[in-house]
C-alpha positions as CSV (number, residue, x, y, z in Angstrom):
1,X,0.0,0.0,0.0
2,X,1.3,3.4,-0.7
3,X,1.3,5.9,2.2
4,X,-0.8,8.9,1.9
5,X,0.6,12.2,0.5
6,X,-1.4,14.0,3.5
7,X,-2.5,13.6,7.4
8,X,-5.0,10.8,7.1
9,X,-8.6,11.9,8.7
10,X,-9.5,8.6,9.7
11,X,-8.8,4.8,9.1
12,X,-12.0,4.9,6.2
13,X,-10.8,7.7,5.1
14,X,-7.4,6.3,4.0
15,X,-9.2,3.1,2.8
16,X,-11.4,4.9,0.9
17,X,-8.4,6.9,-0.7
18,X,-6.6,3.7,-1.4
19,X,-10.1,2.0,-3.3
20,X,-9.9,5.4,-5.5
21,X,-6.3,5.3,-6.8
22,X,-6.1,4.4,-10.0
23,X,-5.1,0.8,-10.6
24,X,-6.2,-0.4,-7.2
25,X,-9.7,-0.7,-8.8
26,X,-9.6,-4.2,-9.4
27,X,-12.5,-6.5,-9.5
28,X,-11.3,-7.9,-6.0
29,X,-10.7,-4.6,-4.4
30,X,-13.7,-2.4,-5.9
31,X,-16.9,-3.1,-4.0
32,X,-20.3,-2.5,-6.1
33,X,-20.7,0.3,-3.9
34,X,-18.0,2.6,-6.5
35,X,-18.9,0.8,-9.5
């Protein structure tokens, strides 16, 4: 996992962050919730 550029908010925050960044969005890591 790649550390975040910023001060992380919260834990589902950072998640969240890592489920956006491009090429993470894999059918085993994207959720139906962001397709």
């Amino acid at each position: 996992m790649l550390p975040t550029p910023g001060p992380t908010k919260s834990p589902q925050a950072d998640a969240a962050a890592l489920y956006k960044e491009p090429g993470t969005e894999t059918d085993e890591f994207a959720p139906t919730e962001i397709r």
